[in-house]
Structure formats: C-alpha cells, structure tokens
C-alpha distance (Angstrom), angle and dihedral (degrees) to the residues before:
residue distance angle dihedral
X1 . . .
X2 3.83 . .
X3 3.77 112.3 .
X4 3.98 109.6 -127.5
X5 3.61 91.2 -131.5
X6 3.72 89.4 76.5
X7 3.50 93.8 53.4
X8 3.90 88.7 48.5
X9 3.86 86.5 55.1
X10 2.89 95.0 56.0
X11 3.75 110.7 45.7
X12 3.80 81.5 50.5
X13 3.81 78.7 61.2
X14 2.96 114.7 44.3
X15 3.81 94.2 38.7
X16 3.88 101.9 75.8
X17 4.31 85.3 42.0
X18 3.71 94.2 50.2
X19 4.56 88.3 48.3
X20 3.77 85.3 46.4
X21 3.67 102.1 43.6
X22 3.95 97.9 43.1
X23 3.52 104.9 3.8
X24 4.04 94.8 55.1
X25 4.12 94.7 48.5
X26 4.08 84.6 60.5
X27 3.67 99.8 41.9
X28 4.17 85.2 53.7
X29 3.68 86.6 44.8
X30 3.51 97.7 49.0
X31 3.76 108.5 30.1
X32 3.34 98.6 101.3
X33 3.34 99.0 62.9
X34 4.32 106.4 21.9
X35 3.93 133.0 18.4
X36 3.82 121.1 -111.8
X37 3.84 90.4 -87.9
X38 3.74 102.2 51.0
X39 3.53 88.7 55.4
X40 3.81 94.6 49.8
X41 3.93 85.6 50.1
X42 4.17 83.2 56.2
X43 3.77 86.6 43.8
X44 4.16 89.9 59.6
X45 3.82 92.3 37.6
X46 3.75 95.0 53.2
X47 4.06 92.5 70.0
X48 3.47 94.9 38.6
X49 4.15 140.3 71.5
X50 3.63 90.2 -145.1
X51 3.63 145.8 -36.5
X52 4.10 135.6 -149.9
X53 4.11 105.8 -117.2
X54 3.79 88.7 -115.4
X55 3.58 97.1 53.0
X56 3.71 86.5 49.8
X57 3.83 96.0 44.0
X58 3.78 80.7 57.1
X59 3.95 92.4 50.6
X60 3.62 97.0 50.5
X61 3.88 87.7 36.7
X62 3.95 89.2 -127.4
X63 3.79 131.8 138.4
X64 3.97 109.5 -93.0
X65 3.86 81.6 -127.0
X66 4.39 93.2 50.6
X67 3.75 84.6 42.1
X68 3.81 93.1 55.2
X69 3.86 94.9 56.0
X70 3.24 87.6 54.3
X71 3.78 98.1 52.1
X72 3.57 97.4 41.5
X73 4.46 77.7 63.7
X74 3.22 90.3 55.2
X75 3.69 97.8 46.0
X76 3.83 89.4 44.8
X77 4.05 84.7 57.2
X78 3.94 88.2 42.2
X79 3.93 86.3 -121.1
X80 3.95 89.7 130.5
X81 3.98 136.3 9.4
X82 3.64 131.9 -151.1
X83 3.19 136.5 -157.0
X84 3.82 141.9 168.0
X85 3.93 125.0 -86.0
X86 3.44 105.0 -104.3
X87 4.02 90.5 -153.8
X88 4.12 90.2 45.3
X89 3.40 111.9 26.0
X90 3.92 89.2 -161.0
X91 3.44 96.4 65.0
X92 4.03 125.2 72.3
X93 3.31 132.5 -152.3
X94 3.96 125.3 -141.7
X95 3.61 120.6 -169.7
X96 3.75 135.6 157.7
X97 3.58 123.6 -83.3
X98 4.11 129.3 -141.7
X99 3.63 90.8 -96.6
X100 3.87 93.7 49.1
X101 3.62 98.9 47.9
X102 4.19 82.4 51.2
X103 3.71 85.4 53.2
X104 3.74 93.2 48.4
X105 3.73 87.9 48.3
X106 3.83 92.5 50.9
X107 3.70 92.1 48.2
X108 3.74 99.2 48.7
X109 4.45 82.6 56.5
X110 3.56 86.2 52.5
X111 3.92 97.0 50.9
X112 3.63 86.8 44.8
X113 3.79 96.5 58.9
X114 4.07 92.0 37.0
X115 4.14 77.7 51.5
X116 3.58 91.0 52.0
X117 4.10 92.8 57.3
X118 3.13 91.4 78.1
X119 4.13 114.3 7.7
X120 3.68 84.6 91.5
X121 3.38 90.8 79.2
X122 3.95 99.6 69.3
X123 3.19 129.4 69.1
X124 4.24 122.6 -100.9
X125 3.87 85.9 -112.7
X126 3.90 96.3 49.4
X127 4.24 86.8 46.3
X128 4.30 82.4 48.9
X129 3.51 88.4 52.5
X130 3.71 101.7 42.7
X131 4.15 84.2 50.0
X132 3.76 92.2 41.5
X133 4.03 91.9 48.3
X134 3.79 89.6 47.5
X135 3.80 94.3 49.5
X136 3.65 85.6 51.9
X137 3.59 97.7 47.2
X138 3.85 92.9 50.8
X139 3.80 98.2 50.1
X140 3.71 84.3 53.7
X141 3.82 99.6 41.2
X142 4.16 79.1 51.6
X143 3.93 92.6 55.9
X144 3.82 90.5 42.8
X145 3.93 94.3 53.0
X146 4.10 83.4 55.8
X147 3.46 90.9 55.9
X148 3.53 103.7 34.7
X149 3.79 89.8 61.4
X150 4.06 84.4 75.8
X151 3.53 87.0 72.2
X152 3.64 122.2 92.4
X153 3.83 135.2 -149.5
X154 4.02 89.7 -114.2
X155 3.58 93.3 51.4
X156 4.27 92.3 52.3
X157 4.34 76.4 45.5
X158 4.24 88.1 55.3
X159 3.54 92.5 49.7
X160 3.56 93.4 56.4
X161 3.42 99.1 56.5
C-alpha cells in the first residue's frame, strides 16, 4: 500500500515547479496589465459558465475580501461582470465577460509561442508524456475535489493538534 507521506512529498514538490513552470510564463505575460491573482481568477473563469465569489474564493484559496479587490480590477477592465443571484440575492455571481474571454484567448497564443522557445528541445514522446501525465493528473485532481468537499474545516483543525 502506498504510504501518504509520499504523496505529501510530492505535492509539496511538485507544487512550487508546476507555479514556476506555468504559472510564471502568465504572470510575465500578463503583468502589465493584471497581478498574479487576477489572472488566476481568469484562469478559473475560463472553464467555467460562472461561479458564486465564495466558491471561487475557495478555488483560488483567497479571502472573499482579497478576492474582491481583485474582481472589482477586473470589472474595472470589463474582463469579468457580476451580478446578483437572482434565486439568493446574497450571493454574486462573477463570470467572464466578451473582452476577458478575448484576453484569455490572446494569452493562451502568447504562452504557446513563449512554450515554443524552448519545447523544441524535447523530444515528441517526452511532450506526449508531459500532456498524458497532466491529463491524468487533472482527472484525478477532479475526483479528489469531489471528495475532498467531505472534509470539514474542524476536521483540518483536529489534525493539527
């Protein structure tokens, strides 16, 4: 049976590698114009209709009050809208404008030529892998999320102590 820790290890890992490898090309590509965090919020809202601000505070693991600086940027740039749930009028919903899935497109066709400087230098099979591994790694990053919603704030608390 594999031991946790190893997973743990490597997450720890793998995290940091994964932010610099394709977290770092957007923030250079987009730093003129948004911070780090606005373009992760763009990053969520690309794959999805539409999201409550809580359920993408929780996404981005932000603060709902860090996340809404950041919105309000994006709204200011007309990136994103929000608007108020019609069926709870507490909750808002944030999704991506026109001009931010345009900007989302653009971006993507700039990471893909900054890719290209240097992609060349691996093999086909080592770029198959590295889209086969991440393929893998989402579908069970998606399954995890399901089941990681069981767990509750108190019991992350327990394990602390």
């Amino acid at each position: 049976m594999l031991d946790t820790k190893l997973i743990v290890d490597n997450v720890l890992k793998i995290v940091p590698e994964f932010e610099y490898q394709f977290g770092r090309p957007m923030k250079l590509l987009t730093k003129a114009e948004l911070t780090n965090y606005q373009s992760k919020v763009l990053s969520v809202l690309q794959f999805v209709k539409e999201m409550t601000m809580s359920e993408l505070a929780d996404r981005l693991v932000m603060s709902k009050s860090q996340l809404t600086a950041n919105v309000d940027v994006l709204v200011r740039l007309n990136l994103v809208e929000r608007r108020t749930d019609p069926d709870d009028r507490r909750k808002i919903i944030v999704r991506m404008t026109e001009d931010g899935v345009l900007y989302m497109a653009n971006t993507k066709e700039a990471m893909c030529r900054y890719y290209d400087l240097y992609f060349d230098k691996i093999t086909e099979e080592e770029k198959l892998r590295l889209y086969i591994s991440m393929s893998q790694l989402l579908e069970l990053l998606e399954k995890l999320n399901k089941l990681s919603q069981n767990v509750s704030a108190d019991q992350m608390r327990q394990m602390q102590a």
